[in-house]
PALORO-364438 format. One line per 8 residues: their letters; for each residue x, y, z of N, C-alpha, C, CB. Coordinates in steps of 0.2 Angstrom, whole numbers, plus 5000, padded with zeros to 4 digits. Glycine has a CB too. Example, Ala and Ser with C-alpha at 12.3 -4.5 7.8 and 13.67 -1.06 7.14 Angstrom:
<recs>
as	5066 4972 5039 5062 4978 5039 5066 4984 5039 5057 4978 5045; 5064 4989 5035 5068 4995 5036 5064 5000 5039 5070 4997 5029
</recs>
This chain:
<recs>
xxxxxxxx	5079 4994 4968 5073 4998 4971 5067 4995 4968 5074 5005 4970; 5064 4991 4974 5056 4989 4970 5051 4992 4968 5052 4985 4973; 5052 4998 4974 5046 5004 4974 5045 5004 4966 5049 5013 4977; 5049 5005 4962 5052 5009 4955 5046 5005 4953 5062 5008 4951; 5044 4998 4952 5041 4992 4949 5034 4992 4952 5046 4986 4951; 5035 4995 4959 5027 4995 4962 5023 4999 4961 5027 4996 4967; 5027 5006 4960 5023 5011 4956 5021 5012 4951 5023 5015 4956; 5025 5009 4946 5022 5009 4939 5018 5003 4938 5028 5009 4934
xxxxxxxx	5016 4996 4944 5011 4993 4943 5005 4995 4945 5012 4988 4946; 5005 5001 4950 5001 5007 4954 4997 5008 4948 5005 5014 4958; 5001 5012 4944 4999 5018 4940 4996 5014 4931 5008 5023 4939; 4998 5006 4932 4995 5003 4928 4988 5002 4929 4998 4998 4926; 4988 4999 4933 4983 4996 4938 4976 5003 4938 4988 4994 4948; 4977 5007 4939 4973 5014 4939 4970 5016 4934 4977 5019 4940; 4979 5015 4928 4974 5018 4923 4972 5015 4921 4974 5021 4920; 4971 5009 4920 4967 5004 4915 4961 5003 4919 4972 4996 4912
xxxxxxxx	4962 5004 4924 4953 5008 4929 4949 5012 4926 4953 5013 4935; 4952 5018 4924 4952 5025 4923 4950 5026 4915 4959 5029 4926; 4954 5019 4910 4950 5020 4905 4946 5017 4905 4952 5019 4900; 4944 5009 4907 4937 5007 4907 4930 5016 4909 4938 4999 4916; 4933 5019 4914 4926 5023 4914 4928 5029 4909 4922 5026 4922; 4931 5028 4905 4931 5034 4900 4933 5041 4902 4925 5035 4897; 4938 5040 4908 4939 5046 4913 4946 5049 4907 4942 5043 4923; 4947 5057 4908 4954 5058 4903 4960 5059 4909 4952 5066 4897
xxxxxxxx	4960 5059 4918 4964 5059 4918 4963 5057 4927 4967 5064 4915; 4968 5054 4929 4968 5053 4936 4969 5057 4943 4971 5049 4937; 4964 5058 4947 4967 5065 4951 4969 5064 4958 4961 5072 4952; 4969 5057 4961 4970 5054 4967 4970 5047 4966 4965 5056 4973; 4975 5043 4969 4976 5037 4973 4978 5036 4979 4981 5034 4970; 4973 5031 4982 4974 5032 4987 4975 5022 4989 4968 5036 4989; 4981 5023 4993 4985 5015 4994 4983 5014 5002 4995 5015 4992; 4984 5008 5003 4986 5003 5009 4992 5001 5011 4984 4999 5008
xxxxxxxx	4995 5003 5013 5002 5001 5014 5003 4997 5020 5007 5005 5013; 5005 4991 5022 5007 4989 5026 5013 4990 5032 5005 4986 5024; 5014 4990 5037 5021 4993 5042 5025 4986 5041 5019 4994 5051; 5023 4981 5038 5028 4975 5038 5027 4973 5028 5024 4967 5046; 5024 4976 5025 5025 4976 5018 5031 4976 5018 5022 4980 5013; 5036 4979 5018 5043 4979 5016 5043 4986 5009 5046 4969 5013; 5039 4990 5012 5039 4997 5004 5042 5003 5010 5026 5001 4999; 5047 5005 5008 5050 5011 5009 5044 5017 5007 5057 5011 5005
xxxxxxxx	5041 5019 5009 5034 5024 5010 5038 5030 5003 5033 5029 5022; 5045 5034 5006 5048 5041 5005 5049 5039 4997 5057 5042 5009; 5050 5032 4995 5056 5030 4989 5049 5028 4984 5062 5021 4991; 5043 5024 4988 5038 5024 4983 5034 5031 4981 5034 5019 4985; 5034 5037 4986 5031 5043 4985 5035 5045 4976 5033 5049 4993; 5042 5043 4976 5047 5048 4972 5046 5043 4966 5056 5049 4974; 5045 5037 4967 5045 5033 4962 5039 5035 4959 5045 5025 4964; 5034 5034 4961 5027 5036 4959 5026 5044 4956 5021 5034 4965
xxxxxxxx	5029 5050 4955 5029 5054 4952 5034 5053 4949 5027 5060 4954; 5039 5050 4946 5044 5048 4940 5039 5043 4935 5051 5044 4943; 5038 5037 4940 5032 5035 4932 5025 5035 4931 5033 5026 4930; 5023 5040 4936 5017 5045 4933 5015 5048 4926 5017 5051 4938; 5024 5051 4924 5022 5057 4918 5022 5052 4911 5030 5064 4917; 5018 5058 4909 5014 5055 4902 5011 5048 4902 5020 5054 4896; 5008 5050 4910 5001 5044 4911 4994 5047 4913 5004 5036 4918; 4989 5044 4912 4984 5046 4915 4984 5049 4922 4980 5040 4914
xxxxxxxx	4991 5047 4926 4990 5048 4932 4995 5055 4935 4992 5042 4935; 4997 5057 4929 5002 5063 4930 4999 5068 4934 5005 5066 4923; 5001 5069 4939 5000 5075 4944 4996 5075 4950 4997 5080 4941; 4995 5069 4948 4990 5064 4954 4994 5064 4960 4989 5054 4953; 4988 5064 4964 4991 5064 4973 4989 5058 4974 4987 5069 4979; 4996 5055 4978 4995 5048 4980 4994 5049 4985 4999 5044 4980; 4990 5047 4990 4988 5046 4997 4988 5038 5000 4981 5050 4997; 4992 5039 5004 4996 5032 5008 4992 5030 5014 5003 5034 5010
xxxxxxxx	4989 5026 5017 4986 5025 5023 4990 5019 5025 4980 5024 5022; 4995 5020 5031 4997 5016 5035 4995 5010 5037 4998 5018 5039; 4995 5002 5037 4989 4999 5040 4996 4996 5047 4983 4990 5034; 4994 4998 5052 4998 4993 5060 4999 4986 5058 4993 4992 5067; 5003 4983 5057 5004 4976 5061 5001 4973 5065 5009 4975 5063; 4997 4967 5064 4993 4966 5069 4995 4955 5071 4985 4969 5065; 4996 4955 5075 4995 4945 5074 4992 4942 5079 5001 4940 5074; 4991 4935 5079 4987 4932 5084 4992 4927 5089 4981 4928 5080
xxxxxxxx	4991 4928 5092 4997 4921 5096 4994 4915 5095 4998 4921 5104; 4998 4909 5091 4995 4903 5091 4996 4899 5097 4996 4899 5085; 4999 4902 5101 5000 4897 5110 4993 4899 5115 5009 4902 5115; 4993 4907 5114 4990 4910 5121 4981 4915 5116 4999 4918 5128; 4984 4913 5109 4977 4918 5107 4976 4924 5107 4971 4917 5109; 4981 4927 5110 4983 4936 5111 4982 4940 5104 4993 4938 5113; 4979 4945 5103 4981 4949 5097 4986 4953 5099 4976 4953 5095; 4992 4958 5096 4996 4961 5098 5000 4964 5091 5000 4956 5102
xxxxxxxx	4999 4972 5094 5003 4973 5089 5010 4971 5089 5003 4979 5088; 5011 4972 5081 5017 4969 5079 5024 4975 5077 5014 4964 5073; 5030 4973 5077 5035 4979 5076 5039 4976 5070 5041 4980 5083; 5038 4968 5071 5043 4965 5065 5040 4958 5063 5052 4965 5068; 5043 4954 5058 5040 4947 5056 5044 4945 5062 5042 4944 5048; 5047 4946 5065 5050 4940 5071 5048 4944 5079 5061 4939 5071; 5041 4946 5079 5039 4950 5089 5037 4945 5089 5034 4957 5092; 5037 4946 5095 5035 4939 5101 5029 4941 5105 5041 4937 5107
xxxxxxxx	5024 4935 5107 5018 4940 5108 5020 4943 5115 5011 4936 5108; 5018 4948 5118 5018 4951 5124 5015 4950 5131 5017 4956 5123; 5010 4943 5128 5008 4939 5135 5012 4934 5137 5002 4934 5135; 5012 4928 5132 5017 4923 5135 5024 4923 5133 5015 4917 5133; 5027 4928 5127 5033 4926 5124 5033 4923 5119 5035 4924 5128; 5027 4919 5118 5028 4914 5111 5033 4918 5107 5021 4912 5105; 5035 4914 5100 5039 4919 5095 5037 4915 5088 5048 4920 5096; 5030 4913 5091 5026 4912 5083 5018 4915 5085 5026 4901 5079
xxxxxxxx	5019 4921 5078 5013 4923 5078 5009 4923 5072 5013 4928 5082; 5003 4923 5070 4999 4923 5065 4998 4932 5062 4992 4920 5069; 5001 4934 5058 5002 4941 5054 4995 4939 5052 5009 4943 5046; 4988 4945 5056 4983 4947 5053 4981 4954 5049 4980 4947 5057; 4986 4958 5051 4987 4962 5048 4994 4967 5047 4983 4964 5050; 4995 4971 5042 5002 4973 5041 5004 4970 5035 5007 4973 5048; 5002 4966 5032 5007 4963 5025 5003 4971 5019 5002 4949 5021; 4998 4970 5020 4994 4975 5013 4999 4979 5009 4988 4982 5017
xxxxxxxx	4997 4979 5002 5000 4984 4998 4992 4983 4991 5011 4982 4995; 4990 4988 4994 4984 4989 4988 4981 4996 4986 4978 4986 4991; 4978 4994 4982 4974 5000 4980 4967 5002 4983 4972 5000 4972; 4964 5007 4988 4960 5007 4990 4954 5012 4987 4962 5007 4995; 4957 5016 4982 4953 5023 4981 4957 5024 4973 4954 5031 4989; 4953 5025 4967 4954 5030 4963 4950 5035 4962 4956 5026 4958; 4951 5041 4960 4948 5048 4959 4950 5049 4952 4952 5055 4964; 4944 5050 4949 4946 5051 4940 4941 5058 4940 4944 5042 4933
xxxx	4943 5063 4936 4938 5067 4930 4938 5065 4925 4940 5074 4929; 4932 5069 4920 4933 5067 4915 4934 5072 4910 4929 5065 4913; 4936 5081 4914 4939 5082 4910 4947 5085 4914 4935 5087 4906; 4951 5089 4910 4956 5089 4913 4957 5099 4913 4961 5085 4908
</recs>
């Protein structure tokens, strides 16, 4: 399970944010996730409040923003959403297309107080 690995890089990543501004605890994260990242959404939610505790981020709401799959056709120049690393574009059929969007897995938003 990578989730397990992703969210404890989440929760690093945050709080070494969250000390730099002298915050004492974290009260939102807010991610990018992509539809073709390859992150089980359910498995990183469970992961991320198991190595939340006894971290700056314990009791933090993670808030997930979906990003679509997006690519370009390098035949016909189509944009097209995408379903999977192997769609084809929906003008010509090519079955090579340019992934513009849908890889993401980032941090977009941290929420810190300072007190608790």
């Amino acid at each position: 399970m990578h989730e397990m690995s992703i969210a404890m890089n989440i929760i690093e990543l945050a709080s070494e944010a969250a000390r730099k501004e002298e915050a004492r605890w974290i009260s939102s994260i807010e991610l990018e996730v992509g539809t073709l990242a390859g992150v089980m959404i359910e498995s990183l939610e469970f992961c991320f409040e198991a190595a939340a505790r006894d971290t700056l981020a314990e009791g933090a709401e993670l808030k997930i923003v979906s990003i679509p799959a997006q690519g370009r056709c390098y035949d016909c120049d189509t944009i097209a959403t995408l379903t999977s690393l192997t769609s084809q574009c929906p003008d010509c059929g090519a079955s090579l297309l340019h992934i513009t969007n849908g890889k993401e897995l980032k941090i977009k938003a941290i929420t810190i107080d300072e007190a608790r």
